[in-house]
N, C-alpha and C positions, 0 to 999 in steps of 0.2 A: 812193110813187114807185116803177111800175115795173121801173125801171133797180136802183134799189136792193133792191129784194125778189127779183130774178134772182141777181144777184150773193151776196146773202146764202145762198140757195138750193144757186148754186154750189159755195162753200164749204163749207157742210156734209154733202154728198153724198163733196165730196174727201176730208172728215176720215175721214168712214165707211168709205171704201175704204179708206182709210190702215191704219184698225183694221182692220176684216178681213184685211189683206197683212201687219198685226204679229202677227195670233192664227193666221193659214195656218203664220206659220212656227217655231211651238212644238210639238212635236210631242207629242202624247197620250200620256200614262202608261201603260203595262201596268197590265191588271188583275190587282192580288196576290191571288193564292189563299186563302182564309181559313184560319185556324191550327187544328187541331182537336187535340184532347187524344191521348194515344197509345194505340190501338188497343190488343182483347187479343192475343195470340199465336193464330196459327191452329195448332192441334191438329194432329200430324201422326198417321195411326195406324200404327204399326208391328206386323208379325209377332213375336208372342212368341218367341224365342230358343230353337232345336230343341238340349235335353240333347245333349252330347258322351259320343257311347260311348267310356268307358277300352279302350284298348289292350290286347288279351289279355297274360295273362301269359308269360313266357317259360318254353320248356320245363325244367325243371329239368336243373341240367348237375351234372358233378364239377368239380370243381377242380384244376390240376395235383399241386396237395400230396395232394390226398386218393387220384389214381391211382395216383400214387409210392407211396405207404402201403401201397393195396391189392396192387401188385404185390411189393412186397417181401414182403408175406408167404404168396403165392402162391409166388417162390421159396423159402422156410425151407420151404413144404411140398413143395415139388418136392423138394429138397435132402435133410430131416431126419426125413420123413413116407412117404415113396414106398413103403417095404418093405412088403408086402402087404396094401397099400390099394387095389389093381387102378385104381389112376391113370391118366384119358386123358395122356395125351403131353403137351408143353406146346403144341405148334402143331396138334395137335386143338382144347385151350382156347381158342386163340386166333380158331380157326374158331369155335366155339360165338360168344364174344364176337361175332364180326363177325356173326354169322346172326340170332342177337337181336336186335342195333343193325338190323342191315336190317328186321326186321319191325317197328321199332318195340314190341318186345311189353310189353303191359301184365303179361300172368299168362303165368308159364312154367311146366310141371310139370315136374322130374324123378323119375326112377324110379332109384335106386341113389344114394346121397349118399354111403357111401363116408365121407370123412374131411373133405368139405366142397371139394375140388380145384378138380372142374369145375363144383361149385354159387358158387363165388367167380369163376371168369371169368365166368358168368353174371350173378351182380350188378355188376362191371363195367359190363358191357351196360345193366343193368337200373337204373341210377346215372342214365343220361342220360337213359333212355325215364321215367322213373318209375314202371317196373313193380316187381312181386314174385314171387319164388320160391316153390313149395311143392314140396317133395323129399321122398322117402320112404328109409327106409333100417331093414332087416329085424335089423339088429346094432346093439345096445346101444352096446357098444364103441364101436364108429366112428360111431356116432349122437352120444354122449357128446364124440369129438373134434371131429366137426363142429362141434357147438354152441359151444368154444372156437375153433376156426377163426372160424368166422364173425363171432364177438362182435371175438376179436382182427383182423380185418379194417375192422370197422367196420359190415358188413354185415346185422348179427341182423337190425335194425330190418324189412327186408323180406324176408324168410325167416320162410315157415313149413316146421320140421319134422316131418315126422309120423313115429314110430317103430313101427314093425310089419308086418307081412306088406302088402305094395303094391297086391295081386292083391284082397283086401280093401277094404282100405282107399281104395281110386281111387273106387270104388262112391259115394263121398259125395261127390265135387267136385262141384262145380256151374263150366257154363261163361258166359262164351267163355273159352275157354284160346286164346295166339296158338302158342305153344311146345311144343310135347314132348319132350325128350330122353329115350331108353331107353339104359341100362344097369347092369345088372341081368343077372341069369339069362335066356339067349340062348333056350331054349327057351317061355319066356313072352313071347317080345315078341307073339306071337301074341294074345293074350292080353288085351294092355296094348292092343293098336291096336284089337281088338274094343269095348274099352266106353270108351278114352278120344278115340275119333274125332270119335264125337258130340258132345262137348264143342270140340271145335276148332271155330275159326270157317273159313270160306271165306277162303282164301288163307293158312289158316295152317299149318307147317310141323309133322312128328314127321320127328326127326331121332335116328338107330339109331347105336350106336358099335359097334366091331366086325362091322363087317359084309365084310370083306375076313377077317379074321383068327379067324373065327369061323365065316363061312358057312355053313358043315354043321348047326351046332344051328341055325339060325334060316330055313331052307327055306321055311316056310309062311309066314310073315313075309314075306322076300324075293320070292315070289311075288306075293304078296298086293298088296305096293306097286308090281310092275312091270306087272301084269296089270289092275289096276282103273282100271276108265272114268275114276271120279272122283280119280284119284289120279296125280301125277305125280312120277318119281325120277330124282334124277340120283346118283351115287357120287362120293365128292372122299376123295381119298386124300394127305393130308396126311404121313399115316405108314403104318405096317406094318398098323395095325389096321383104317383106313378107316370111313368116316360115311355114309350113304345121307341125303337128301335129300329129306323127300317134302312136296308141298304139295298140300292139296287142292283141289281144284278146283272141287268145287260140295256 
């Protein structure tokens, strides 16, 4: 029957749409990513770590106790010692100290050591710098108190004394000396600047005691440091006796 097989027809094209407008309206699942095991670590490379330079050390200093110490017994020697020890002044020493401390000096020479006076305001000086003395002194005696001066100061450690004729005995330093102090017999400083020049380094000083209070014996000396190219002097008169100045220059 025609009529029947249309109609049957009918209906199951309707059902078809049906489904397809029920499967239109479920919506499609995302696709899950699939699971994989855990990777290694990626390797990072790094700069090996540049060694840290330590810090210089700091300059060696005093200590207030230990300045106190030294200068107490700089005054007993001013005080209990003075009587013919031909002793700078005490604010000559003090100039010595500061002229030191300004050069920073490693190695001082003095010529005349005396009873150890103004070789102790110099290690003062020579406490902070970490320099050392080498002094000379032509008399047993006062070579002999030095070496208790000094010990009793605390100062031997850097001090060298050498005992015997100066004018000699200089012959064997070896430089850079930053320092020179003369005094000693005024008539040799001539003498002393002649061979211990050389040993001074550039920019470093010889500084003459007595040179106001003396003047007359040490003429060729006093010339000598005002006149030369290489040589520059000023005078600082702290006291009666007076210090020249001298630094070289090249």
């Amino acid at each position: 029957m025609p009529g029947a097989r249309a109609l049957a027809a009918a209906l199951l094209a309707g059902a078809c749409l049906g489904c397809g407008s029920m499967m239109s309206d479920v919506e499609p699942e995302e696709p899950v990513a699939p699971v994989r095991g855990p990777s290694a670590p990626t390797a990072i490379e790094t700069a090996p770590p540049k060694p840290v330079e330590p810090p210089p050390p700091p300059p060696p200093r005093r200590s207030g106790e230990e300045e106190k110490h030294i200068l107490g017994i700089l005054a007993d020697m001013n005080k209990n010692q003075r009587r013919g020890m031909m002793n700078v002044p005490e604010n000559d020493g003090k100039l010595l100290r500061k002229l030191v401390l300004e050069a920073g000096a490693k190695h001082v020479v003095e010529i005349g050591t005396s009873n150890g006076y103004s070789g102790t305001w110099i290690c003062l000086a020579l406490k902070a710098t970490g320099g050392r003395l080498t002094t000379y002194e032509i008399d047993a005696r006062r070579a002999g108190l030095a070496r208790e001066n000094f010990k009793r100061a605390g100062v031997d450690g850097i001090v060298t004394l050498v005992e015997g004729d100066a004018h000699k005995e200089i012959t064997k330093l070896k430089g850079p000396i930053d320092v020179v102090f003369l005094d000693a017999d005024k008539s040799g400083y001539m003498d002393y600047l002649n061979k211990l020049l050389p040993l001074v380094r550039v920019g470093g000083k010889i500084l003459a005691h007595n040179t106001t209070s003396h003047a007359g014996g040490m003429k060729p000396f006093l010339d000598a440091v005002t006149t030369r190219p290489d040589l520059e002097t000023v005078f600082v008169r702290k006291s009666r006796a007076g210090v020249s100045v001298t630094t070289k220059k090249r």
